[in-house]
C-alpha positions as CSV (number, residue, x, y, z in Angstrom):
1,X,-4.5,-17.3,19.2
2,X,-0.8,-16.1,20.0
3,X,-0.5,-19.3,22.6
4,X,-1.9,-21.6,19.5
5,X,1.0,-19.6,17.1
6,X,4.0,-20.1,19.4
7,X,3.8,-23.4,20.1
8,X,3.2,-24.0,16.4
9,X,5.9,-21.9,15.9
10,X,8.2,-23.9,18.1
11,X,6.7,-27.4,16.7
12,X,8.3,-25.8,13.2
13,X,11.6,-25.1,14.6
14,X,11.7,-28.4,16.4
15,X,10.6,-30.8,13.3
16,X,11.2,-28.4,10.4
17,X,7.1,-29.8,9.7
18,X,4.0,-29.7,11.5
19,X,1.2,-31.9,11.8
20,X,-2.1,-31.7,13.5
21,X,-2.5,-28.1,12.4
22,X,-6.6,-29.0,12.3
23,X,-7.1,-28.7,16.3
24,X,-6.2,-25.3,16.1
25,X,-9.2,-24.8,14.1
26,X,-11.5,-25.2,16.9
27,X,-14.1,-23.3,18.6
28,X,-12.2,-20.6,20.2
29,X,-10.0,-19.5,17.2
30,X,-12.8,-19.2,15.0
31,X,-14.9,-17.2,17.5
32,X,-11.0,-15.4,18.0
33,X,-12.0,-14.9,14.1
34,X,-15.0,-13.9,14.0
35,X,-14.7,-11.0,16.4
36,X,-11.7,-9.9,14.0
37,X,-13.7,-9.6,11.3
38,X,-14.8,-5.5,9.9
39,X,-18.8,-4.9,10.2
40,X,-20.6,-3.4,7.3
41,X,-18.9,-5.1,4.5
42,X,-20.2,-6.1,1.2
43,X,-21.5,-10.0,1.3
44,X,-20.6,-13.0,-0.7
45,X,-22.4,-15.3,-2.3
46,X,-23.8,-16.4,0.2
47,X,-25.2,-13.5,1.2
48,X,-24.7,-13.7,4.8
49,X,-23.2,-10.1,6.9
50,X,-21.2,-10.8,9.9
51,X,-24.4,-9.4,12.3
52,X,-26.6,-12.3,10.3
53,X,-24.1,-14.9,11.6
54,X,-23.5,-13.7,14.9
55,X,-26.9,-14.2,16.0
56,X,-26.7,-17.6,16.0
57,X,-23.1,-17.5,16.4
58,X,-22.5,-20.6,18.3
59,X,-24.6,-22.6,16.8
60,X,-23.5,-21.7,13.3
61,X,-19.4,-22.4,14.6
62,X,-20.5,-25.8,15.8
63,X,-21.7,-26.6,12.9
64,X,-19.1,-25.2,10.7
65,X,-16.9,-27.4,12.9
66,X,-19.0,-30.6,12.4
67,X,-18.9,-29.9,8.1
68,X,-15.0,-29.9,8.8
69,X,-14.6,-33.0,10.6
70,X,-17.2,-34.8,7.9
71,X,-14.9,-33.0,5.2
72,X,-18.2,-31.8,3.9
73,X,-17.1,-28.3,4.4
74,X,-16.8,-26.5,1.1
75,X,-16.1,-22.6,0.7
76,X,-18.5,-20.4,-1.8
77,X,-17.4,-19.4,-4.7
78,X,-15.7,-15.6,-4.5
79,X,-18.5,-12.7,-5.9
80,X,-17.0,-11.2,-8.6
81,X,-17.9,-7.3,-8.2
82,X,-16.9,-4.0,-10.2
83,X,-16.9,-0.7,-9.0
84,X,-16.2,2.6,-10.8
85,X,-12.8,4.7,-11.2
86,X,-12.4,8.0,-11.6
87,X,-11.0,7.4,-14.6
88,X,-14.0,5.9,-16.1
89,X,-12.8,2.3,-15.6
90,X,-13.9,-0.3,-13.7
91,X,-12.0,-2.5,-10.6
92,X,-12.7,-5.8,-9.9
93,X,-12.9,-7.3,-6.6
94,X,-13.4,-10.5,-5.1
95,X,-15.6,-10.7,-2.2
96,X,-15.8,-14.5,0.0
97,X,-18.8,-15.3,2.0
98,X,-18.9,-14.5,5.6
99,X,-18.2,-18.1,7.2
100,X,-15.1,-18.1,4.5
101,X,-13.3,-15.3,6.0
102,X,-13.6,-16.7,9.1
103,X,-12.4,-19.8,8.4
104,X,-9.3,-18.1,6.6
105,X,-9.1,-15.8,9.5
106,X,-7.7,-18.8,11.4
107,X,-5.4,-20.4,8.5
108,X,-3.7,-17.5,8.5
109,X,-2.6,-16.9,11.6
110,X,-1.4,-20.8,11.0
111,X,0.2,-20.0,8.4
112,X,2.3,-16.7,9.9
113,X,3.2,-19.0,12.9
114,X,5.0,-21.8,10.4
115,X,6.2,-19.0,7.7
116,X,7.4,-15.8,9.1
117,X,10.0,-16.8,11.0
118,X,11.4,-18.4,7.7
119,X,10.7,-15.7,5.6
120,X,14.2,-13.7,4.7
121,X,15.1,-10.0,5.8
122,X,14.5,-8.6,2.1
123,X,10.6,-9.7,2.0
124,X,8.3,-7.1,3.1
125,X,5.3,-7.0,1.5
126,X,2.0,-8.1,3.7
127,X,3.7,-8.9,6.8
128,X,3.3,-7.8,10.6
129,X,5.4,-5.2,11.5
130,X,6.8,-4.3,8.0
131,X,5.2,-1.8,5.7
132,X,6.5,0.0,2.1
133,X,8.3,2.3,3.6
134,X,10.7,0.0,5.4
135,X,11.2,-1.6,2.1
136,X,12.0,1.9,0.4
137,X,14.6,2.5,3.3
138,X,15.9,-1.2,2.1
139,X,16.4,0.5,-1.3
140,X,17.6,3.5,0.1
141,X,20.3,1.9,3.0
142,X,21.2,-1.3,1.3
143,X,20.7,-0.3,-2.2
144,X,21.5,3.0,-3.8
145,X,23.6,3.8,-0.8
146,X,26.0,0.9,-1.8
147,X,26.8,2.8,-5.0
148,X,25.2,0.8,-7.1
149,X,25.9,0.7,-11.1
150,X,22.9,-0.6,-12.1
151,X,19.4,-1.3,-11.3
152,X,16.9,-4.6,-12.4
153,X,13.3,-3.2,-12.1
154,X,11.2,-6.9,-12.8
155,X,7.6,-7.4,-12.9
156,X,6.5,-10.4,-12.9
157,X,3.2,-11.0,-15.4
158,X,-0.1,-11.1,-13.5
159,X,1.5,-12.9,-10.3
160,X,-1.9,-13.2,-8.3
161,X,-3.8,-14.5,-10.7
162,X,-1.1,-17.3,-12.6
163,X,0.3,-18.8,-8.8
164,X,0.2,-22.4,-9.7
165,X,-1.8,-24.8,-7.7
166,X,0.0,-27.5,-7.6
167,X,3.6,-25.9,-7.0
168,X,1.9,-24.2,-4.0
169,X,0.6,-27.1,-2.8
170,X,4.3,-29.3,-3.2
171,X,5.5,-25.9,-1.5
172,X,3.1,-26.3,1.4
173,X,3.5,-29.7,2.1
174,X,7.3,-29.1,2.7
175,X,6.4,-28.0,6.4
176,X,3.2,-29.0,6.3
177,X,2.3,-33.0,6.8
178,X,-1.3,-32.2,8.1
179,X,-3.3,-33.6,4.8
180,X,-6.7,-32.2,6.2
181,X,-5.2,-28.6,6.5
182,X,-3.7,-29.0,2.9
183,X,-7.1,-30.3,1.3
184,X,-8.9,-27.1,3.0
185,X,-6.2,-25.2,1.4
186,X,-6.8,-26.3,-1.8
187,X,-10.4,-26.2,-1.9
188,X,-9.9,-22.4,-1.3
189,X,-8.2,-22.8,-4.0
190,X,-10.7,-24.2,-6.3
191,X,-13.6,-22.6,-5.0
192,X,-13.5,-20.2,-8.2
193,X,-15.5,-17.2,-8.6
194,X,-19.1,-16.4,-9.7
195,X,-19.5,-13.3,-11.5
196,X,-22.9,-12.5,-13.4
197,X,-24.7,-15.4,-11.7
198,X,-22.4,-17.5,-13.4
199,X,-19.9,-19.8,-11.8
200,X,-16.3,-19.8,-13.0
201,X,-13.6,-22.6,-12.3
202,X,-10.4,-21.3,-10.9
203,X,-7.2,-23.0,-12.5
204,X,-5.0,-20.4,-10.9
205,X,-4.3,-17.8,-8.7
206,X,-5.0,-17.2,-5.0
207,X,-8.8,-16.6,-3.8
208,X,-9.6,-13.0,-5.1
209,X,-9.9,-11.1,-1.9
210,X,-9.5,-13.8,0.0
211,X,-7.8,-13.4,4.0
212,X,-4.9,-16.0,3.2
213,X,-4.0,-15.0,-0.3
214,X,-1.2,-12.2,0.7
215,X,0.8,-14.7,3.1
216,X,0.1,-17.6,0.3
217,X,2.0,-15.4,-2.3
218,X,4.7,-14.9,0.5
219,X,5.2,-18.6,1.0
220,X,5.1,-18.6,-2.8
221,X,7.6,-16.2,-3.4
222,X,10.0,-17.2,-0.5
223,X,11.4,-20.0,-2.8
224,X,12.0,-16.8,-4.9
225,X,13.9,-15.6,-2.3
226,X,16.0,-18.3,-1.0
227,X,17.2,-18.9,-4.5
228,X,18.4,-15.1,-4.8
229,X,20.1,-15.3,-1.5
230,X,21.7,-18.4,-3.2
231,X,22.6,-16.6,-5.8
232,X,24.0,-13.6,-4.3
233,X,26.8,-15.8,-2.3
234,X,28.0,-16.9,-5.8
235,X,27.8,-13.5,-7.9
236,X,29.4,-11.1,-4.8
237,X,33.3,-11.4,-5.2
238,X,35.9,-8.7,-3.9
239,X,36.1,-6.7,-0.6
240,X,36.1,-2.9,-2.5
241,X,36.5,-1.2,-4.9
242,X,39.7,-0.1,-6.3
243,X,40.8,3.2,-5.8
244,X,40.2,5.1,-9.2
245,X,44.1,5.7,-10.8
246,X,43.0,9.6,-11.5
247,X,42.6,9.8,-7.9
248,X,45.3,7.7,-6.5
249,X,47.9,10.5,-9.2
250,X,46.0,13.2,-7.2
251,X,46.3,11.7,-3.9
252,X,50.4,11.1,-4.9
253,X,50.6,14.7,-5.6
254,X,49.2,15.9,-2.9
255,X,51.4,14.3,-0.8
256,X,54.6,15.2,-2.2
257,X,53.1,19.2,-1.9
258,X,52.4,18.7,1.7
259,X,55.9,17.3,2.1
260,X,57.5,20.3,0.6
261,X,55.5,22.5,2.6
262,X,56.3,20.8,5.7
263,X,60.1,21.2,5.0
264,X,59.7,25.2,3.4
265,X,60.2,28.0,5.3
266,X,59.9,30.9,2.6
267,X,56.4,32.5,3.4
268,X,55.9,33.2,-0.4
269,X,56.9,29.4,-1.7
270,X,54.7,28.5,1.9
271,X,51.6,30.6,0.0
272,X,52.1,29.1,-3.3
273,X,52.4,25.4,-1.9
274,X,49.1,25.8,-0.3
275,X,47.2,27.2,-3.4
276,X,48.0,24.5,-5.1
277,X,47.5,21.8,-2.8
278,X,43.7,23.3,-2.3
279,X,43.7,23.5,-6.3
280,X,44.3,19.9,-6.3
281,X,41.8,18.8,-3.6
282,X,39.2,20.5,-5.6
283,X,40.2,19.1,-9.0
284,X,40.2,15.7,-7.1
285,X,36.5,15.8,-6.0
286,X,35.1,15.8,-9.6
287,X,35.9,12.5,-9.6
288,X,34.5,9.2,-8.0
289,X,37.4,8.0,-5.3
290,X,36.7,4.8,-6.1
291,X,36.6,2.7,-9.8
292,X,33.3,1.8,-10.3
293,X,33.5,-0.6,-13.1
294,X,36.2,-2.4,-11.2
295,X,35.4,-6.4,-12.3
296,X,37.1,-7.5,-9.6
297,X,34.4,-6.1,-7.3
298,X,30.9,-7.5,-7.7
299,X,27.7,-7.1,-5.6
300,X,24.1,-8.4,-5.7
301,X,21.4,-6.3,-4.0
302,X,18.0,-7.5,-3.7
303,X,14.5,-6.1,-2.0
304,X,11.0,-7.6,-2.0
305,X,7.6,-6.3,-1.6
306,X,4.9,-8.1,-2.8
307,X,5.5,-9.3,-6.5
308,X,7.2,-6.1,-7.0
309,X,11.0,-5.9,-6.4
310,X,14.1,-4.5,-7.8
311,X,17.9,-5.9,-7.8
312,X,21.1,-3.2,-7.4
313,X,23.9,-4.3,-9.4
314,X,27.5,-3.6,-8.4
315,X,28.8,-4.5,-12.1
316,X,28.6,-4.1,-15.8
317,X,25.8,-4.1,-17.5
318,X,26.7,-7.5,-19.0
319,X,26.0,-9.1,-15.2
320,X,23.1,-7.4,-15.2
321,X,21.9,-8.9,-18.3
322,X,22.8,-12.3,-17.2
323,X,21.0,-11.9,-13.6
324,X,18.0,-11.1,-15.8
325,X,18.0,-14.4,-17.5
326,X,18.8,-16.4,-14.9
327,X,15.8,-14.9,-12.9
328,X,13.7,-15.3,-15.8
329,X,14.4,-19.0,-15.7
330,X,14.2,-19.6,-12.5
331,X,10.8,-18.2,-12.3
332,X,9.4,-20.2,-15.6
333,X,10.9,-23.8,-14.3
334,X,10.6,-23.7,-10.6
335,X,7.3,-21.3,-10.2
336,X,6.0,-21.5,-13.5
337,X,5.6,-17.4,-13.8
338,X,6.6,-15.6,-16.2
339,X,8.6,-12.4,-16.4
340,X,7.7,-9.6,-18.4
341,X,10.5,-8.3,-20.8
342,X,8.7,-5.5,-21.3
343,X,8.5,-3.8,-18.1
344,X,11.4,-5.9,-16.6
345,X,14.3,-3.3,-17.3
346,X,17.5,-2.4,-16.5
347,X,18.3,1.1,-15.6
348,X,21.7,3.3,-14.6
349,X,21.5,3.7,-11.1
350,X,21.8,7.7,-11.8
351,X,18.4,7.2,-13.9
352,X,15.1,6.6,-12.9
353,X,13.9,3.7,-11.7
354,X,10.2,2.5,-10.1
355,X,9.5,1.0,-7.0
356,X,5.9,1.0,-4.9
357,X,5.1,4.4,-6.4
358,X,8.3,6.2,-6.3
359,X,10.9,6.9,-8.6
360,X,14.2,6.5,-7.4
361,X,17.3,7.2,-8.4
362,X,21.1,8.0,-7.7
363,X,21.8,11.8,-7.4
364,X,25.3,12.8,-9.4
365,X,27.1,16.1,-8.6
366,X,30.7,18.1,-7.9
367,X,29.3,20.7,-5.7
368,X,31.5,20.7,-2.9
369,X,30.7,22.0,0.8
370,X,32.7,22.0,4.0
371,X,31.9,19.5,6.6
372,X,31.7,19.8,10.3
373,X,35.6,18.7,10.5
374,X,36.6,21.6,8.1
375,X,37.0,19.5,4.9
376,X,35.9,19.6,1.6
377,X,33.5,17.1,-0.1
378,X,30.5,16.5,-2.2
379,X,27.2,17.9,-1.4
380,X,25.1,15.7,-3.5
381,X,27.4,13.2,-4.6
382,X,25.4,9.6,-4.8
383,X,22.7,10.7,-2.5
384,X,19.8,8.7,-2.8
385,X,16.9,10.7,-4.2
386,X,13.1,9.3,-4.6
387,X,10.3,11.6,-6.4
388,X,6.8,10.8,-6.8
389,X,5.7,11.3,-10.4
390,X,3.1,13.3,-12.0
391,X,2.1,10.5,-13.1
392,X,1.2,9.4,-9.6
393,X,-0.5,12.0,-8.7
394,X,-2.6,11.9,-12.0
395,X,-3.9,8.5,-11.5
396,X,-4.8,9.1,-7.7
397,X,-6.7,12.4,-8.5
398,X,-8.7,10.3,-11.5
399,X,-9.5,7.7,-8.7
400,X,-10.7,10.3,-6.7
401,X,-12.4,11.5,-9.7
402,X,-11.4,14.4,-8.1
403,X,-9.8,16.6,-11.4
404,X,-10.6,16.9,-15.3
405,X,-7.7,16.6,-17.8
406,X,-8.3,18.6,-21.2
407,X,-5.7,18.9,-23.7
408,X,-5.2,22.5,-24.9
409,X,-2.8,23.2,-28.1
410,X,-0.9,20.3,-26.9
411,X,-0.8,20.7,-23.2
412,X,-2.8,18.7,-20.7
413,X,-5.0,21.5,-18.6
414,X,-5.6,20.1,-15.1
415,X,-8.8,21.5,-13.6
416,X,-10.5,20.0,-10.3
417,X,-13.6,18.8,-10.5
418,X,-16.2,18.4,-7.8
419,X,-17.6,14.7,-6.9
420,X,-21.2,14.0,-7.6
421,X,-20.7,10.5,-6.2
422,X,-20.4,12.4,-2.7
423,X,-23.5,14.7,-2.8
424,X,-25.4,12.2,-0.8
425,X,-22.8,12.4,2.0
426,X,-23.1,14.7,4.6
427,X,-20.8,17.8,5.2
428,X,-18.7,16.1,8.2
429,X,-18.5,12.9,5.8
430,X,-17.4,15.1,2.8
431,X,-14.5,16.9,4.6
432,X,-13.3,14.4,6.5
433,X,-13.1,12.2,3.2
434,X,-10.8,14.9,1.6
435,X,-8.7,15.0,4.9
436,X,-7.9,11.1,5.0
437,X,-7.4,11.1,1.7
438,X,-5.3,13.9,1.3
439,X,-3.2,12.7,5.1
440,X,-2.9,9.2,3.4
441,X,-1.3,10.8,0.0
442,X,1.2,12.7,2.0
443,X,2.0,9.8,4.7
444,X,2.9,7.6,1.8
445,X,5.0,10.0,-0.4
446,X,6.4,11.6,3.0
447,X,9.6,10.5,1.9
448,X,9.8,11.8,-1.6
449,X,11.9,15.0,-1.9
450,X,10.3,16.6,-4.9
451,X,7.7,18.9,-2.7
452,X,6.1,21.0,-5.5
453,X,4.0,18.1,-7.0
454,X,2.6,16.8,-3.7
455,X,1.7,20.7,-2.9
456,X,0.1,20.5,-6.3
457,X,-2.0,17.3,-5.4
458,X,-3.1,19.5,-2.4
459,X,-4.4,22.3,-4.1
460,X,-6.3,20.4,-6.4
461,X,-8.1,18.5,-3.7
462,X,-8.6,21.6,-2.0
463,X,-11.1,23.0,-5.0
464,X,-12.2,20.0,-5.7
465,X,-14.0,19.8,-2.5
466,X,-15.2,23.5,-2.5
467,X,-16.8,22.1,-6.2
468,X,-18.2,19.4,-4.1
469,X,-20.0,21.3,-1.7
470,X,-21.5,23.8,-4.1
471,X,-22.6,21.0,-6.0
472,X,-25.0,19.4,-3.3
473,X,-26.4,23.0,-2.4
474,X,-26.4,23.9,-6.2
475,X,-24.6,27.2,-5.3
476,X,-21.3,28.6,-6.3
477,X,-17.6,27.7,-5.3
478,X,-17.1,31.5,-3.7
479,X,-20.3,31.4,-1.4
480,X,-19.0,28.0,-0.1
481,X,-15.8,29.4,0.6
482,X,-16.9,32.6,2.0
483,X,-19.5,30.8,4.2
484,X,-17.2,28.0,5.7
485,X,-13.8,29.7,5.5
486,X,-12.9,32.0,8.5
487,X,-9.5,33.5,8.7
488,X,-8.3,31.4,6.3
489,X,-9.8,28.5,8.2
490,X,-12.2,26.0,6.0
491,X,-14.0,24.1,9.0
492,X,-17.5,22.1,9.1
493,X,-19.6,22.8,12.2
494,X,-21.4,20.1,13.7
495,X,-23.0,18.9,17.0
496,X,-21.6,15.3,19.0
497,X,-23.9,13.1,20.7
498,X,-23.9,15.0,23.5
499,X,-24.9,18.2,22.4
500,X,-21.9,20.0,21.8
501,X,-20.7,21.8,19.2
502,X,-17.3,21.4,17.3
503,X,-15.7,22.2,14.0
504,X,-14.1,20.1,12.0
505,X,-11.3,21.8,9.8
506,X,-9.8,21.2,6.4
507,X,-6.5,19.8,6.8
508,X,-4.0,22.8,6.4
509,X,-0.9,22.2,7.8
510,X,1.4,21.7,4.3
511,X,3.6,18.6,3.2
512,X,6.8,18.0,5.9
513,X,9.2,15.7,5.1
514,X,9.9,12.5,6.9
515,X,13.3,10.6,7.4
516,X,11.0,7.9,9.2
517,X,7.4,8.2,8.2
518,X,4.8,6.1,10.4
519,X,4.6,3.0,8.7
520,X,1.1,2.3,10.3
521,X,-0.7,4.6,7.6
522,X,-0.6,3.9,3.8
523,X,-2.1,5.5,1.2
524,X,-5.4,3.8,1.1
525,X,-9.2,5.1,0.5
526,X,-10.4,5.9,3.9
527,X,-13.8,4.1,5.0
528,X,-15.9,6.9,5.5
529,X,-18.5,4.7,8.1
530,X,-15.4,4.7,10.3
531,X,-15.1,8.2,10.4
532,X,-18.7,9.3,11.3
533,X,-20.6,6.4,11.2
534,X,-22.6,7.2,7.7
535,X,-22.9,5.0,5.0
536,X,-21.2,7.0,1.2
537,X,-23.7,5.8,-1.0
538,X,-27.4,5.0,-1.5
539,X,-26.8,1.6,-2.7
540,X,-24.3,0.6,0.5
541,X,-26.8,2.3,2.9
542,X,-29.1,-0.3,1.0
543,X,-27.0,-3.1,1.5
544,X,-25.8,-2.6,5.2
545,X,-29.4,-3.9,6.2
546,X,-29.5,-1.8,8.8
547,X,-32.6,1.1,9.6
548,X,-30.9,3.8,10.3
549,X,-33.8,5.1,12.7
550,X,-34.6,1.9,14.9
551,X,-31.6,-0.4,13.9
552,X,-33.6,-3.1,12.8
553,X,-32.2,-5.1,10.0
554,X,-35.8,-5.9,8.3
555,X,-36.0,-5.2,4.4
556,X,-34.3,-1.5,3.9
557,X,-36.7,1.2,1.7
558,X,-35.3,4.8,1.3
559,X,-37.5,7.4,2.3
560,X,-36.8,10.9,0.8
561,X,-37.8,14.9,1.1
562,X,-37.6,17.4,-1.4
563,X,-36.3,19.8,1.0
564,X,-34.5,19.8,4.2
565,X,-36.2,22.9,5.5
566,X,-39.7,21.4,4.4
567,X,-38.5,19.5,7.9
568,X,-38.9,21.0,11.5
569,X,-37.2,19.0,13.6
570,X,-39.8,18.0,15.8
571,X,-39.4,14.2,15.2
572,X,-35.5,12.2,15.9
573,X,-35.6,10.7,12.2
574,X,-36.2,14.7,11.2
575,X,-33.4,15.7,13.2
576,X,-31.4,12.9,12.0
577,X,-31.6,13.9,8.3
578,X,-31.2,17.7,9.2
579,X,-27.9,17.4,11.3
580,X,-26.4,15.3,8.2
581,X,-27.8,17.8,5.8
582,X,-29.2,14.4,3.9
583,X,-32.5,14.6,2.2
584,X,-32.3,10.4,2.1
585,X,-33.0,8.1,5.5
586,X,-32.6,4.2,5.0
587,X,-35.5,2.8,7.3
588,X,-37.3,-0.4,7.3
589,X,-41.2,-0.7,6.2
590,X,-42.7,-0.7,9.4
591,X,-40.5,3.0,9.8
592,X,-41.3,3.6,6.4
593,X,-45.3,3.5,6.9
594,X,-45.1,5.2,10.3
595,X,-43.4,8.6,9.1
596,X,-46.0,8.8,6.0
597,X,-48.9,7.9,8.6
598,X,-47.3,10.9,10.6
599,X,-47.0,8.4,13.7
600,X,-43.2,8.3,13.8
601,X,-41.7,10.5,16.7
């Protein structure tokens, strides 16, 4: 597809529009699609997995194509599902049908070829090559270090699920004259949802879980954007700051001392010239060199990630009330969101503010220090500091489910708990679970500089998964640990393919703080099946339609044992559940009947 994208790309640059987008939807981008597309996931409503439709895959593309040309193609509604939190609530996700995806799988990549190059600098959220972290060094480099006064921390109310349809659509069409491409659009759009076996309209919003909704909210947004870039070319005014008047009498009277002492030669006036000079430069540093409420000096500092972004004011916090306003009516008449007073607030830069999970926030002090050159400064003065919250780490351990919060004579007691949902993994599955998930939490908070609470996050986990394991072998916490830990090492043995044998250890090698961290992780639930091929749950071993002794992808039944050793190992489906410690086996019927008829090898 990357020949298809540039010459769309350069038809866009060309033109300003595009037409003819549709013969790019042809047989080899949608195969291109296909072949992109994860195995194993949860179905639509149509109820189709990606090995159902590759089997007749070419027949099932040519057809697709044929329903497109007759414009009788028309995408299922999105399955509404719910799964658990650890915090006793329930998420919602939208899941399309198969042939769906890989439709969108192709608009998409349209869609980057026309958009990104026109997207501005200060957008990151959801595109190739830019991650949350490059945003937080935004904040960090363009931001906070620009001494900022004030920050505007906006949220926008429900932005997914209030996009409006037809100012996406007039947005579209802007670069975008291909009428069949823009009809396909909006029956995406439309397609609604169906959630209890009943079908739902769709008003608003982007397709729940759908492949094309994160660039559609960028294209959406990107009006946002131009009209703050707009905006900052009429609110910036000055070159700098003036110089503060305490400093500049400092600065005046430092340089009359030093002229003195240039022109003394008594050793003891010499001495006394000196002490006060270095009195002065030390008096001088407890204040800011420059004024920062000069109104003759504004600035306008703006980052983007998603719906969530936050605006650096260099001005009072009149400006900032007015930049909230305006932004609040730009949004109503021209995108027809609205902001949330609420949670749209402005902060001192030298309090807390939140951005993608952090809190950041402008670090004030008159410690002083010398520099390589020999001279006095500031040590902390406006460095830019960004903590993750308890807070943070509260609601990711009650994801997890991983910790139990009691409240004792007024306190909250945290206490890890172990997982139940996990006792029907096996032990590789179970550890390397906890080491993703604890790697992920430390990737994405590698920046932060408060330590102590990610170490805390860790040591949770840590029990947590001992509580696991003695769980499944209803046993204690210390005989886990004193089994599996050697030499302070907590490690899993298992056996590969081949026959050999490895261990795989518990990640121990503490929290290190990144300048740059690798943008290419994020803090995300890892996908067990990736990690060892096993399925974490009864039901999704169920639904992945798959025997897990001969593969074949007939009508799934569970077989189950009491005990593992009530097994010998004689037969590969015995071996199978023994080397995953797993009293369960998904098989088909025909597998089924053989093991009770004993005929199964």
């Amino acid at each position: 597809m990357e020949k298809e994208k540039a010459e769309i790309a350069s038809l866009v640059e060309k033109y300003g529009r595009v037409q003819s987008l549709m013969k790019y939807v042809n047989k080899d981008t949608l195969k291109e699609s296909y072949s992109k597309q994860p195995k194993g996931k949860a179905v639509g409503a149509d109820g189709v997995t990606k090995e159902e439709y590759g089997k007749r895959l070419e027949e099932n593309i040519e057809n697709l194509i044929v329903r497109m040309k007759k414009f009788s193609y028309k995408p299922y509604p999105v399955r509404r599902a719910y799964i658990p939190k650890g915090n006793g609530k329930m998420r919602g996700l939208g899941i399309p049908s198969f042939e769906d995806k890989v439709v969108q799988g192709v608009f998409k990549e349209i869609l980057e070829a026309i958009y990104e190059p026109k997207f501005k600098e200060f957008s990151y959220g959801f595109r190739p090559n830019k991650s949350c972290h490059d945003a937080i060094q935004r904040v960090n480099k363009h931001i906070m270090a620009d001494k900022v006064n004030y920050i505007v921390d906006a949220d926008i109310k429900g932005f997914f699920d209030n996009i409006d349809h037809e100012v996406l659509t007039t947005i579209l069409s802007e670069r975008i004259s291909d009428m069949r491409f823009l009809r396909l659009i909006r029956k995406f759009l439309n397609a609604g949802y169906v959630e209890d076996w009943i079908f739902h309209k769709s008003y608003s919003g982007t397709p729940q879980g759908g492949i094309i909704s994160p660039i559609l909210a960028n294209i959406y947004l990107d009006k946002f954007d131009k009209y703050v870039k707009e905006y900052i070319q009429k609110f910036d005014k000055g070159k700098r700051r003036k110089e503060n008047p305490i400093v500049k009498r400092f600065g005046q009277r430092k340089a009359y001392l030093v002229a003195k002492l240039k022109r003394s030669t008594d050793e003891a006036e010499r001495q006394l010239l000196l002490k006060q000079i270095n009195e002065i430069v030390k008096e001088r540093l407890k204040y800011p060199a420059s004024d920062e409420m000069d109104a003759n000096m504004k600035r306008l500092k703006y980052v983007r990630y998603a719906d969530d972004f936050l605006i650096g004011i260099i001005g009072s916090k009149e400006d900032c009330i007015h930049v909230k306003e305006d932004i609040k009516q730009f949004m109503a008449e021209k995108l027809k969101l609205e902001l949330s007073d609420e949670k749209t607030l402005i902060t001192n830069a030298r309090k807390h503010a939140k951005f993608l999970g952090y809190d950041v926030f402008v670090r004030k002090s008159n410690d002083t220090h010398r520099d390589k050159n020999g001279h006095l400064t500031r040590s902390l003065d406006h460095k830019i500091v960004l903590y993750v919250t308890t807070e943070v780490m509260r609601k990711k351990l009650l994801e997890y489910d991983a910790v139990k919060i009691t409240v004792q004579k007024g306190k909250e007691v945290w206490k890890p708990k172990g997982r139940s949902y996990m006792r029907c993994l096996d032990d590789l599955e179970i550890i390397s679970q906890y080491n993703s998930e604890i790697m992920g939490f430390y990737n994405f908070y590698s920046i932060a500089n408060n330590s102590p609470v990610i170490d805390s996050f860790y040591n949770i986990m840590e029990y947590s998964m001992y509580k696991t394991y003695a769980a499944k072998y209803s046993t204690s916490k210390k005989k886990i640990i004193a089994k599996y830990k050697k030499n302070g090492v907590f490690a899993i043995p298992y056996t590969n393919k081949n026959g050999h044998e490895f261990k795989r250890e518990f990640y121990d090698n503490g929290f290190k703080r990144k300048e740059l961290p690798n943008r290419y992780l994020d803090d995300r639930l890892p996908n067990t099946v990736a990690i060892t091929g096993g399925r974490n749950g009864l039901i999704r071993r169920l639904q992945a339609r798959v025997c897990e002794n001969c593969g074949a992808t007939d009508n799934l039944e569970m077989h189950h044992v009491r005990k593992l050793k009530d097994l010998n190992g004689k037969s590969d489906w015995e071996v199978k559940m023994i080397s995953r410690k797993r009293k369960t086996l998904a098989v088909c019927s025909i597998c089924h009947h053989k093991i009770h008829a004993g005929k199964l090898d």
